[in-house]
C-alpha atoms as a printed R data frame, in Angstrom:
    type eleno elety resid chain resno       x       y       z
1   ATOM     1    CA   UNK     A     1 207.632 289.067 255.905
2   ATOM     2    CA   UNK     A     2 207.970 291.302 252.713
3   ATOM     3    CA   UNK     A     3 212.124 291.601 253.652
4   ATOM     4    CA   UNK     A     4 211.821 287.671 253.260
5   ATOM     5    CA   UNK     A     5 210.084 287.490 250.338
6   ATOM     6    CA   UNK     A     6 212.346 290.241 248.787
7   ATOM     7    CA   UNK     A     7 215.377 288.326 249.626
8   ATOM     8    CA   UNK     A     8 214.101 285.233 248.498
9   ATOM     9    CA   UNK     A     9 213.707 286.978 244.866
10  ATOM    10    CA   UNK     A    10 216.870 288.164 245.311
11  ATOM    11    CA   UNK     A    11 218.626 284.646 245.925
12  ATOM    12    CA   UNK     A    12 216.672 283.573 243.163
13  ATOM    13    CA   UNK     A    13 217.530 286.658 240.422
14  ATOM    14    CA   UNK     A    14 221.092 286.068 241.631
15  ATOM    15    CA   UNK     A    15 220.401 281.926 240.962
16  ATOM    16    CA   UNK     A    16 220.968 281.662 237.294
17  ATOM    17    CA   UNK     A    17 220.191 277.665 237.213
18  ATOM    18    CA   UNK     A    18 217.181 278.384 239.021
19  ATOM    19    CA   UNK     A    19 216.089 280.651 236.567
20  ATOM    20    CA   UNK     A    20 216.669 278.387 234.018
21  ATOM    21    CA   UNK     A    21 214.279 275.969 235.290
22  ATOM    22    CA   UNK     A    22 211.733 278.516 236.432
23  ATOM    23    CA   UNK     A    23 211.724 279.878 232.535
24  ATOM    24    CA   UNK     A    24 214.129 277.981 230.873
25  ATOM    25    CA   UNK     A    25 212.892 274.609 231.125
26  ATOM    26    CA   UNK     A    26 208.809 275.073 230.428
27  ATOM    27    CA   UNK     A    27 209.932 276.755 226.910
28  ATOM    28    CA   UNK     A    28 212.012 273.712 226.089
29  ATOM    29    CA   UNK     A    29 209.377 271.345 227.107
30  ATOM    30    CA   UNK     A    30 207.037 272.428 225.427
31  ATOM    31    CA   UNK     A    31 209.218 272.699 222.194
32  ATOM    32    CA   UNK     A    32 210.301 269.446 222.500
33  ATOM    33    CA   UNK     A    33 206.862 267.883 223.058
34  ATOM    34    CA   UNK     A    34 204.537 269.709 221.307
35  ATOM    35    CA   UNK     A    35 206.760 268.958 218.058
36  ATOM    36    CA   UNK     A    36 207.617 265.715 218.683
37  ATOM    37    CA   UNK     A    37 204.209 263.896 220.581
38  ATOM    38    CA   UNK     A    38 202.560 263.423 217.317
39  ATOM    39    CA   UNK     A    39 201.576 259.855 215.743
40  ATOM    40    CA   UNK     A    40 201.185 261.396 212.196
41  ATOM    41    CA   UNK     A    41 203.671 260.609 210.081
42  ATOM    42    CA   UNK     A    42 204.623 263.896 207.506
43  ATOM    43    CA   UNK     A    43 206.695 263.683 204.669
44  ATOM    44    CA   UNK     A    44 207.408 260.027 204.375
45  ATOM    45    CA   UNK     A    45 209.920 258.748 201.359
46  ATOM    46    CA   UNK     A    46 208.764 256.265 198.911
47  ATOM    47    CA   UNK     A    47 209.378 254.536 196.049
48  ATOM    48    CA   UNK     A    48 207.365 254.403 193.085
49  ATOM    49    CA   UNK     A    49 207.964 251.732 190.077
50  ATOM    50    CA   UNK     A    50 205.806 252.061 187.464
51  ATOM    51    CA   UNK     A    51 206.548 250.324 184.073
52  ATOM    52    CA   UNK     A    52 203.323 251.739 182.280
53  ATOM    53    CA   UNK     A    53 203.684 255.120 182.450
54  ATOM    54    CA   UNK     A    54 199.988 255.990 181.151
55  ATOM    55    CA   UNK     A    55 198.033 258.951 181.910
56  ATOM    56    CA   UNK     A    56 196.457 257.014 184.424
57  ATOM    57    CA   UNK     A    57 199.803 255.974 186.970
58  ATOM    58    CA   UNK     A    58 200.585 259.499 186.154
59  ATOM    59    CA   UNK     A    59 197.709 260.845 187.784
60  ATOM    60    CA   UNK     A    60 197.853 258.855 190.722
61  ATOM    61    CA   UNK     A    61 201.606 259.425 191.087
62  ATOM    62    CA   UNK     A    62 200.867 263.431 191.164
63  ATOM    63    CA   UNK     A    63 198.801 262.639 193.735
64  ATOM    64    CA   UNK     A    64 201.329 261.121 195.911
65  ATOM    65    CA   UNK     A    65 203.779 263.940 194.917
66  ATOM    66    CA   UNK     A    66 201.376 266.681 196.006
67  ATOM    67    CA   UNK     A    67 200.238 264.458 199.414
68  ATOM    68    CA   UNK     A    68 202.074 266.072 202.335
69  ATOM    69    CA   UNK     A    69 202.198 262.933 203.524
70  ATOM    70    CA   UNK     A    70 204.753 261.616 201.264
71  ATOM    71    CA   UNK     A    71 207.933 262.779 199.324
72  ATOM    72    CA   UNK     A    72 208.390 260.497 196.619
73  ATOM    73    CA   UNK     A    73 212.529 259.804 197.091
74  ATOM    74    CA   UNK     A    74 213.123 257.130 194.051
75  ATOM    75    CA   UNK     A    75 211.830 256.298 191.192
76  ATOM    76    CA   UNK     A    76 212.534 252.908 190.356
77  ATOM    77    CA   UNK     A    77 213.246 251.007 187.041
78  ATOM    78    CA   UNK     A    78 213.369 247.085 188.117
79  ATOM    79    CA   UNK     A    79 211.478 245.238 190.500
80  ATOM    80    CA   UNK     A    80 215.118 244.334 192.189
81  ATOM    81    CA   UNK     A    81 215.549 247.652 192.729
82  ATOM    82    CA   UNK     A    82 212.909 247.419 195.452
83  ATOM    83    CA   UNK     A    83 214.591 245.585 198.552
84  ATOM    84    CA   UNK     A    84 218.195 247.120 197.883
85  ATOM    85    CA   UNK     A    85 216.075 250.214 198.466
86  ATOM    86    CA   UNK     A    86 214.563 249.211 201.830
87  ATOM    87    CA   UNK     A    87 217.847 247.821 202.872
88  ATOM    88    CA   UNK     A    88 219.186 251.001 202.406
89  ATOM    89    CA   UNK     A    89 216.855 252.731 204.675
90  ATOM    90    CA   UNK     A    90 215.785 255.715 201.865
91  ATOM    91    CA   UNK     A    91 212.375 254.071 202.081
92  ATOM    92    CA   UNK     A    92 209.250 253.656 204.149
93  ATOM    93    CA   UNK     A    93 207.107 252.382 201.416
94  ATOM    94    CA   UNK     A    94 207.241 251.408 197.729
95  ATOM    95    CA   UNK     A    95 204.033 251.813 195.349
96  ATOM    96    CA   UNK     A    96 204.003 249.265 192.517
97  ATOM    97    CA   UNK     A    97 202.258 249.696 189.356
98  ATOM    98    CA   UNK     A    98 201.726 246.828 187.155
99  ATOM    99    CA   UNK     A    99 202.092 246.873 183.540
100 ATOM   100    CA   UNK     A   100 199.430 248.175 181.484
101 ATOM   101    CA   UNK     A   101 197.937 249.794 184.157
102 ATOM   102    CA   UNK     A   102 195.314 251.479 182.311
103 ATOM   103    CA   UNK     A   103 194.627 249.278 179.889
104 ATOM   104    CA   UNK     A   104 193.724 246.834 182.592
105 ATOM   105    CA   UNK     A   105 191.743 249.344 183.966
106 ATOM   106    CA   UNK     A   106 189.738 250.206 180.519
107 ATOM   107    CA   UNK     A   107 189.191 246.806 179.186
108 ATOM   108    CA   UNK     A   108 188.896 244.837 182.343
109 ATOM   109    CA   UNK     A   109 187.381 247.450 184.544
110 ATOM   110    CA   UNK     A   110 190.003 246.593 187.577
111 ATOM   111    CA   UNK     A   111 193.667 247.123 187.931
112 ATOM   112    CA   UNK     A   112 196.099 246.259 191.226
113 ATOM   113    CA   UNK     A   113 198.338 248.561 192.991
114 ATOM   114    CA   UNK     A   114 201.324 246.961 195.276
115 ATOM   115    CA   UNK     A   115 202.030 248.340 198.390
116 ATOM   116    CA   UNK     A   116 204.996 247.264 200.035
117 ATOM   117    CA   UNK     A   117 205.976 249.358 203.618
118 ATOM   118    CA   UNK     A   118 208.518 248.841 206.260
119 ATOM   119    CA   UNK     A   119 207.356 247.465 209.028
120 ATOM   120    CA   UNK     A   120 210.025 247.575 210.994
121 ATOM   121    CA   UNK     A   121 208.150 250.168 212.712
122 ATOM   122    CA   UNK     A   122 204.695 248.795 212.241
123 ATOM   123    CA   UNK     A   123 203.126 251.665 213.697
124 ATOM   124    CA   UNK     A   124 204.227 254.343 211.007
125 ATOM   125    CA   UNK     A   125 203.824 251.050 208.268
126 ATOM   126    CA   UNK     A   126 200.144 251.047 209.446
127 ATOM   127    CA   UNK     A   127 200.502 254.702 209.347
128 ATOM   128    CA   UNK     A   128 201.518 255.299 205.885
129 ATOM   129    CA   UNK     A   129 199.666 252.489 204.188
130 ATOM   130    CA   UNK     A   130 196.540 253.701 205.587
131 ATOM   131    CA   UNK     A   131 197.200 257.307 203.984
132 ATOM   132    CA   UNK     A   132 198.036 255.557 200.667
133 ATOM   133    CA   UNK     A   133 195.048 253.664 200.673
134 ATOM   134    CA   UNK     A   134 192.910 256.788 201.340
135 ATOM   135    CA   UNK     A   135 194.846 258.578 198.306
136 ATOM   136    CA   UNK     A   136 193.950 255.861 196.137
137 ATOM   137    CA   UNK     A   137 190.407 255.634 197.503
138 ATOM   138    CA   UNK     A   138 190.456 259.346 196.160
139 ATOM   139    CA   UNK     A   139 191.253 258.452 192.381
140 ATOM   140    CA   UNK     A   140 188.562 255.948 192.785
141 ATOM   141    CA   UNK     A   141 186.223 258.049 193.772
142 ATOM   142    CA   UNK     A   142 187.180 260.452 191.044
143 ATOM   143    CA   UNK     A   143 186.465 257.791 188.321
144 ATOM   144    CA   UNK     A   144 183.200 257.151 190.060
145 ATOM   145    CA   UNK     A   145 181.998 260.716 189.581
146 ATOM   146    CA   UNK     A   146 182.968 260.881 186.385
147 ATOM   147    CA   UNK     A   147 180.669 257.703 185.547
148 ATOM   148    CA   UNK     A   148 183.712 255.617 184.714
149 ATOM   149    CA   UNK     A   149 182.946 252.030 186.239
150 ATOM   150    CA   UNK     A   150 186.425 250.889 187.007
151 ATOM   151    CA   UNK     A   151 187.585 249.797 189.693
152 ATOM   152    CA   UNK     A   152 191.548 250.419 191.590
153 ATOM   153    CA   UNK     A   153 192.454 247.536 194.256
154 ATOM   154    CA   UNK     A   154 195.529 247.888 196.380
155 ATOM   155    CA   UNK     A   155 196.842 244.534 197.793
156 ATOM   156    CA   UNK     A   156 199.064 245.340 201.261
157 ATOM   157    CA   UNK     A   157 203.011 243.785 202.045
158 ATOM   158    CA   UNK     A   158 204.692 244.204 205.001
159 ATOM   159    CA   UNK     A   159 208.026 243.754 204.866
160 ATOM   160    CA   UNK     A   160 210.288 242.554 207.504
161 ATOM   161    CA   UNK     A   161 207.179 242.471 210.368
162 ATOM   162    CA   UNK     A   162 204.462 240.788 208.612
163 ATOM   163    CA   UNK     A   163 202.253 240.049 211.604
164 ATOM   164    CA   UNK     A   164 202.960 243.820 212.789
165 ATOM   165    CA   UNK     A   165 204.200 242.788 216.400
166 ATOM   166    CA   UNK     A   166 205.344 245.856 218.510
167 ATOM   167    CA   UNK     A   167 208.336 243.782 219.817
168 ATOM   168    CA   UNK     A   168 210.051 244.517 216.482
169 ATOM   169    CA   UNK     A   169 210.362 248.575 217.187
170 ATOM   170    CA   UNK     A   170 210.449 248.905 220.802
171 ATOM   171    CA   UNK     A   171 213.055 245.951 221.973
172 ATOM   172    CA   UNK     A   172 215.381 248.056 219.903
173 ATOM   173    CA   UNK     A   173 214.312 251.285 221.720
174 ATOM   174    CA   UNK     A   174 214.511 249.702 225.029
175 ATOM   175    CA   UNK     A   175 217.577 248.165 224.298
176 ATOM   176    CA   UNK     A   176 219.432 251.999 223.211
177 ATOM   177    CA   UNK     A   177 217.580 253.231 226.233
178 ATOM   178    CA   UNK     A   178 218.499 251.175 228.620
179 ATOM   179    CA   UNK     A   179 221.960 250.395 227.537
180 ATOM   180    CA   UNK     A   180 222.583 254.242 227.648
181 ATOM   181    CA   UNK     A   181 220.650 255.640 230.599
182 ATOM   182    CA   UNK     A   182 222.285 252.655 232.797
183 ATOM   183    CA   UNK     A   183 225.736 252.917 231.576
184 ATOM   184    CA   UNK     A   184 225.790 256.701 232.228
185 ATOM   185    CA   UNK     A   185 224.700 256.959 235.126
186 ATOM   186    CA   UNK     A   186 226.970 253.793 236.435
187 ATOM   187    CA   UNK     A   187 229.897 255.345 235.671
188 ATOM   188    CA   UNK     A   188 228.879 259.266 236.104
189 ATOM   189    CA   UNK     A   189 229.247 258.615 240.085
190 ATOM   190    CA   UNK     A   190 232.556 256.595 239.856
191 ATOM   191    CA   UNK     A   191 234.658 259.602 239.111
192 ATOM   192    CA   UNK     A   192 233.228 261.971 241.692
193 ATOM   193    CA   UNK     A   193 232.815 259.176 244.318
194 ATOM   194    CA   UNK     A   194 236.487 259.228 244.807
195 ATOM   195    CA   UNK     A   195 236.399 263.163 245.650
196 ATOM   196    CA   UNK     A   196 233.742 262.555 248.151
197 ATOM   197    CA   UNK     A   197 235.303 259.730 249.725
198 ATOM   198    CA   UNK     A   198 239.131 261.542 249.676
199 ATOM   199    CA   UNK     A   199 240.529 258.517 248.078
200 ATOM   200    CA   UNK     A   200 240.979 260.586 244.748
201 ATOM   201    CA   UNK     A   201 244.630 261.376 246.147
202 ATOM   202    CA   UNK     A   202 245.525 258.087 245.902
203 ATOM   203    CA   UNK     A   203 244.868 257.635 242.245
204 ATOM   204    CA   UNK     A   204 247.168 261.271 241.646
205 ATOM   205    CA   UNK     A   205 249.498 259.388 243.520
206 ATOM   206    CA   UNK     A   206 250.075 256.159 241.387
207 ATOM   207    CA   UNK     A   207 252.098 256.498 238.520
208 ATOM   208    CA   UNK     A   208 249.070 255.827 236.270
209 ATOM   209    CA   UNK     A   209 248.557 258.803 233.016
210 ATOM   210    CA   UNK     A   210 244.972 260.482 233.620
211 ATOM   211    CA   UNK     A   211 243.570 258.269 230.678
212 ATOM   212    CA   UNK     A   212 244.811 255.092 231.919
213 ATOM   213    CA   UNK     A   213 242.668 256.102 234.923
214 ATOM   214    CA   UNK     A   214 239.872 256.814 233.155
215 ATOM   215    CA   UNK     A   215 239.825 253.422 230.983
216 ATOM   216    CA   UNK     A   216 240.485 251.298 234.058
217 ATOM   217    CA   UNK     A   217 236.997 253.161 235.742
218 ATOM   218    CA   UNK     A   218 235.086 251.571 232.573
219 ATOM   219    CA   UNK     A   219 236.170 248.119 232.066
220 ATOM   220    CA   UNK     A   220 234.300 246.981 235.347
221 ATOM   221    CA   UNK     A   221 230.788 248.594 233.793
222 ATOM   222    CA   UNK     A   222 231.765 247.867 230.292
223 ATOM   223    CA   UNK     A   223 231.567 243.869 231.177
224 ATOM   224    CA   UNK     A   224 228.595 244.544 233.378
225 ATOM   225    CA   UNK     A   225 226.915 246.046 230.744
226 ATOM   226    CA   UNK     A   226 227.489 242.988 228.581
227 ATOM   227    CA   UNK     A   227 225.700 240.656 230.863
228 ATOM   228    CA   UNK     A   228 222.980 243.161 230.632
229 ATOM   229    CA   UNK     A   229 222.898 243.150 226.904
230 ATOM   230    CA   UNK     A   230 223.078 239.062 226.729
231 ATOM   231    CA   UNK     A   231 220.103 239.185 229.175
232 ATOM   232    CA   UNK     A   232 218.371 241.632 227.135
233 ATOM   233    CA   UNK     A   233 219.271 239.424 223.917
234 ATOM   234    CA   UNK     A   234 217.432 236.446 225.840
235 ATOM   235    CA   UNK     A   235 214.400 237.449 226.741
236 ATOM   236    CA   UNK     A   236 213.996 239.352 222.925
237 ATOM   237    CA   UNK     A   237 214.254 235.593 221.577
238 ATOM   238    CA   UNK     A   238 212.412 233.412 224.305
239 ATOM   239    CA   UNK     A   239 210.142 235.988 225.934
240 ATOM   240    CA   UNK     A   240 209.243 238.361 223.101
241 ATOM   241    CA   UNK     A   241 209.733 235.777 219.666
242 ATOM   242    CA   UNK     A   242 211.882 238.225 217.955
243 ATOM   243    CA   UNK     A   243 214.470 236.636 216.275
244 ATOM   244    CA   UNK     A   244 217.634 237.685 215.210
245 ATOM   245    CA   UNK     A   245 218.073 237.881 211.465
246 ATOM   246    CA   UNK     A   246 221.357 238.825 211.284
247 ATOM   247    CA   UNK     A   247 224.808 238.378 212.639
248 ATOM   248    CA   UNK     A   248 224.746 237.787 216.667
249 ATOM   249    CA   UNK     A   249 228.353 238.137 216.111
250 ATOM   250    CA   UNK     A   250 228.002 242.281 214.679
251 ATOM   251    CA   UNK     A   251 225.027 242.966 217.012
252 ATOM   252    CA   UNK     A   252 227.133 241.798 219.918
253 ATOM   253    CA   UNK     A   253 230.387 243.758 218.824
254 ATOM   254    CA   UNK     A   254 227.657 247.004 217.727
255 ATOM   255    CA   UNK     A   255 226.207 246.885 221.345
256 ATOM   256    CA   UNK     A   256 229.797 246.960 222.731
257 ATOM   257    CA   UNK     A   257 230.701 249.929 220.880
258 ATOM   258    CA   UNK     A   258 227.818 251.960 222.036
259 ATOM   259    CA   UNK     A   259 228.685 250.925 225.794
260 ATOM   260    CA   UNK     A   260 231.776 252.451 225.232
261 ATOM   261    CA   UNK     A   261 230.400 255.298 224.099
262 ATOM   262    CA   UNK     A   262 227.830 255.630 226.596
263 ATOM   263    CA   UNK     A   263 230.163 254.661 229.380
264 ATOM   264    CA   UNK     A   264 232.985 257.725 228.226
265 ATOM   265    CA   UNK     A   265 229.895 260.166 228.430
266 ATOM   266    CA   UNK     A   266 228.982 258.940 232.024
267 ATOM   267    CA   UNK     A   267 233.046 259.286 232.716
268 ATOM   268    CA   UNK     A   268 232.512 262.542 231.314
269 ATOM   269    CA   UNK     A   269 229.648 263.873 233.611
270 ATOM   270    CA   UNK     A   270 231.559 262.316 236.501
271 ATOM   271    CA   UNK     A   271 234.840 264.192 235.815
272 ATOM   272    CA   UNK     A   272 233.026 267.834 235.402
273 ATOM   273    CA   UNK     A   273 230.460 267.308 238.917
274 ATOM   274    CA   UNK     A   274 231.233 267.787 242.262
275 ATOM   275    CA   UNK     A   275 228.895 265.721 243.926
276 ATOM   276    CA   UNK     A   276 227.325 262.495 243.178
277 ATOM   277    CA   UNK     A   277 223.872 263.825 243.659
278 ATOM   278    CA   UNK     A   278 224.524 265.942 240.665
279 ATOM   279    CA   UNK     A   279 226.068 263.370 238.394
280 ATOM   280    CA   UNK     A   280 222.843 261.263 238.629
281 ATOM   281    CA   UNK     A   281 220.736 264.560 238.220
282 ATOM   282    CA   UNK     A   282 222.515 265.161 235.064
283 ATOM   283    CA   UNK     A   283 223.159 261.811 233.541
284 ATOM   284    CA   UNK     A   284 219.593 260.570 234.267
285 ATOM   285    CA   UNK     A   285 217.588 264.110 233.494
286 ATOM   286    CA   UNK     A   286 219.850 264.914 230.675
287 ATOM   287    CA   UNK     A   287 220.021 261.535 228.817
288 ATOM   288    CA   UNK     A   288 216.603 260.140 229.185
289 ATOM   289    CA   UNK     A   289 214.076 263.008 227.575
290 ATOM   290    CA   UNK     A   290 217.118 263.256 224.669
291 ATOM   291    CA   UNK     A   291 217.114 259.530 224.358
292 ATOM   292    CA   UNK     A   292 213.339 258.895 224.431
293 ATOM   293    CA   UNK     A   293 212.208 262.402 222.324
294 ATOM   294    CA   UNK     A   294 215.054 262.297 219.769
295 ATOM   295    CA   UNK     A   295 216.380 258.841 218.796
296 ATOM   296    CA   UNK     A   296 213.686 257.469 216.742
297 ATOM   297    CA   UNK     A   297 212.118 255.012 219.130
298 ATOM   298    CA   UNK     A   298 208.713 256.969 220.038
299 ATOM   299    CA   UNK     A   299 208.227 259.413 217.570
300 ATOM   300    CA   UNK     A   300 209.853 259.843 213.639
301 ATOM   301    CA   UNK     A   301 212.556 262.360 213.555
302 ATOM   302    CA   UNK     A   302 211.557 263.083 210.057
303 ATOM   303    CA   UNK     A   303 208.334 264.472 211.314
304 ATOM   304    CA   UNK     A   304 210.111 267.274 213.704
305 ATOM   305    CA   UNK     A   305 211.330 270.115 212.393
306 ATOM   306    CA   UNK     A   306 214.717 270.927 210.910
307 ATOM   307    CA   UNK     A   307 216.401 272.213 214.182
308 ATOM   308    CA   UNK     A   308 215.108 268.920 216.323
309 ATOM   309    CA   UNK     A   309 216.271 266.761 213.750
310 ATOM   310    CA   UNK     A   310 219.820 268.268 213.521
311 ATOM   311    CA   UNK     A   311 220.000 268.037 216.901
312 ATOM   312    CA   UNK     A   312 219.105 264.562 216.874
313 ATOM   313    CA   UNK     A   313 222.491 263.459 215.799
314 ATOM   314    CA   UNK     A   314 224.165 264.514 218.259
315 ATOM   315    CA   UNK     A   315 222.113 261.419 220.340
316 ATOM   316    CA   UNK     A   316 224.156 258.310 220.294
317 ATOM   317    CA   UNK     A   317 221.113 255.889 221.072
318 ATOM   318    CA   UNK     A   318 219.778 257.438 217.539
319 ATOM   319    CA   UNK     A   319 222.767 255.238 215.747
320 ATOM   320    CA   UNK     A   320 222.173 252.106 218.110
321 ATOM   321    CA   UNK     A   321 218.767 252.500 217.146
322 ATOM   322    CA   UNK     A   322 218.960 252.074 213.073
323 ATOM   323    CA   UNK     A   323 221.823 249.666 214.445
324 ATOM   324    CA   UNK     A   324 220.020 247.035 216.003
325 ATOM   325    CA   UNK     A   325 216.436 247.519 214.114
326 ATOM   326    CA   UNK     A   326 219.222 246.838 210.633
327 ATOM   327    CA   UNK     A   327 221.100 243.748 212.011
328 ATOM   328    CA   UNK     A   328 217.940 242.460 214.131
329 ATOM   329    CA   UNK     A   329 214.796 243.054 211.811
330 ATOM   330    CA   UNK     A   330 215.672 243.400 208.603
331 ATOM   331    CA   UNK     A   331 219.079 240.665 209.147
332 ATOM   332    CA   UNK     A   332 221.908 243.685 207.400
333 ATOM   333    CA   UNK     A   333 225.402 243.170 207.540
334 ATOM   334    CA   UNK     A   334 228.208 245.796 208.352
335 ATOM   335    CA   UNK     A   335 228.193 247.502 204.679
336 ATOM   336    CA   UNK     A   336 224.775 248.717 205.691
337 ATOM   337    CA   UNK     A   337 225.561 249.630 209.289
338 ATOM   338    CA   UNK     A   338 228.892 251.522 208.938
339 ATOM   339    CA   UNK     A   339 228.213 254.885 209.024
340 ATOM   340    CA   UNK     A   340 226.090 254.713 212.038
341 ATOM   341    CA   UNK     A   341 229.321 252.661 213.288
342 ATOM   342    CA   UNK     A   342 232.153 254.870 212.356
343 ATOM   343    CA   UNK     A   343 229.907 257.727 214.162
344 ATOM   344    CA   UNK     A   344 229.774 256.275 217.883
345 ATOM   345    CA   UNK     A   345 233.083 255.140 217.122
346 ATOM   346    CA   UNK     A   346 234.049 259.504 216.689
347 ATOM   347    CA   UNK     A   347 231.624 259.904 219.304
348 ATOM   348    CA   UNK     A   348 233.528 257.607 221.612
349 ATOM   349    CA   UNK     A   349 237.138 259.050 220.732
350 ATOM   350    CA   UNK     A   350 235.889 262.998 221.271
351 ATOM   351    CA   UNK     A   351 234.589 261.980 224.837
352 ATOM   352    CA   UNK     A   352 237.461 259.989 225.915
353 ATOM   353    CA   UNK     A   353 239.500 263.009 224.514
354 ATOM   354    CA   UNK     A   354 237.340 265.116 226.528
355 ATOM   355    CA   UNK     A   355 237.281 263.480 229.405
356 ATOM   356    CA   UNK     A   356 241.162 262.780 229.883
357 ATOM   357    CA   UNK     A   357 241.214 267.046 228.952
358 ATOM   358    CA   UNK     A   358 239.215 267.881 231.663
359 ATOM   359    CA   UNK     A   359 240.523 264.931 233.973
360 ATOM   360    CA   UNK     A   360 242.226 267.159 236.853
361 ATOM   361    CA   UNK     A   361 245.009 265.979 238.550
362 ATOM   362    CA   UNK     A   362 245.354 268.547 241.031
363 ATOM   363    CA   UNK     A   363 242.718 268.475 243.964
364 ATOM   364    CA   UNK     A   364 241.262 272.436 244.198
């Protein structure tokens, strides 16, 4: 018995993988979720407009600006400033001062704060607006123990999701999720089939270039996919009431691209396994803690720290994600959308590059 259990520490020493998940794989675990499996939201940017400029706006602007809840990103100058802002996606919530603010406050013993938040995401909208409300119930307060008897309202907007219905964040999610995981792992096994089934010297036979190969293995998942994403489409609008504020023309064409770019990644797994077993492992493990931890969908990237969010970009379902919540919620067009665009679009290219690179057309 102790020659057994000294070999089996020796097969396992000797194991390398299975020492990364006897060690490896706790440590980045827990990294991943005690960072990210938080519902606070830290350092959220706002905009502040604020016309009067008295000591009083002042004072409850400092606030804000000290709050590590908040990082105040713009200070407007015109009310029209405010939805070019949100469009832009620098915001999560605007604070509006009216004119006079003091004055209204000395004279007629009440002034009115605006607070307009994204709600998009109507769990960090409730979120925020909740910690603005208690900042401002702290100025209050402060007036009231100095025996000034005035009092500060704040009157609530939600932009985008007015009713606050989770449909509007997680259809997006579930869409980037779905679209991703299921591509992958579709065409992660199509690849390495072949080698299993010794039908793989056939295709080195044919006169075909490795990445003709490669593309003709995708176009049977890529319009797959596509019924997938107009069933998806149907049941957000009939099942769920979400309608789609923008162009069904640029979410359709958006959701293509990041098949393609989920499909090359599955084409990529495929071409570097040996077994099938392994290219599900990989494409299913691999992509769906990334995708669910790191694109936005559970938990706010800007709430993890530095290294998690860099390495959030890396995550093509992140893009899809401000994608579809852009063209579906808040009803953008392509001048807001192309970055995210011309990303899975490099994304894409690199892995088909990579792919037709590693492609080998000589059986070992």
């Amino acid at each position: 018995m102790p020659l057994i259990c000294k070999k089996e520490f020796l097969h396992i020493w000797r194991d390398k993988r299975t020492l990364f998940i006897l060690f490896g794989m706790p440590v980045v675990q827990i990294t991943l979720f005690g960072f990210a499996l938080t519902n606070e939201v830290k350092n959220a940017k706002i905009a502040i407009l604020d016309p009067s400029k008295d000591a009083s706006s002042l004072r409850i602007t400092q606030r804000f600006a000290a709050s590590q809840y908040f990082d105040i990103e713009q200070e407007l100058q015109s009310p029209q400033q405010i939805e070019s802002a949100f469009k832009e996606g620098k915001i999560k919530m605007a604070l509006i001062f009216p004119t006079q603010f003091e004055y209204n406050l000395q004279h007629g013993g009440q002034a009115t704060i605006q607070i307009i938040a994204d709600a998009s995401d109507p769990n960090v909208a409730t979120t925020v607006t909740n910690y603005a409300n208690a900042i401002i119930g702290d100025e209050q307060q402060a007036l009231l123990g100095s025996k000034l008897p005035y009092n500060i309202n704040s009157s609530m907007r939600m932009l985008y999701n007015p009713q606050l219905k989770g449909a509007y964040n997680f259809v997006p999610g579930v869409m980037a999720m779905i679209l991703l995981l299921v591509s992958t792992m579709m065409t992660s096994i199509s690849v390495v089939r072949e080698k299993e089934n010794g039908t793989m010297e056939i295709l080195l036979a044919s006169p075909l270039r490795p990445i003709l190969i490669i593309i003709a293995k995708a176009i049977p998942y890529l319009l797959l996919s596509m019924v997938n994403i107009g069933t998806i489409l149907l049941l957000s609008v009939f099942a769920l009431d979400l309608p789609i504020a923008g162009s069904l023309g640029l979410l359709l064409a958006t959701s293509m691209l990041f098949t393609i770019t989920a499909l090359s990644l599955g084409l990529l797994i495929s071409t570097l396994t040996a077994s099938q077993q392994i290219a599900m492992l990989i494409s299913l493990v691999g992509m769906f803690l990334p995708t669910l931890m790191l694109s936005g969908f559970m938990f706010p990237i800007e709430n993890m720290p530095i290294p998690l969010q860099v390495m959030s970009n890396i995550i093509p379902a992140k893009w899809y994600f401000i994608i579809v919540k852009s063209i579906m919620i808040k009803g953008l067009g392509i001048a807001a959308i192309w970055k995210e665009m011309l990303i899975l679009t490099g994304m894409t290219v690199g892995l088909i590059a990579l792919t037709a690179r590693k492609f080998k057309i000589r059986l070992e």
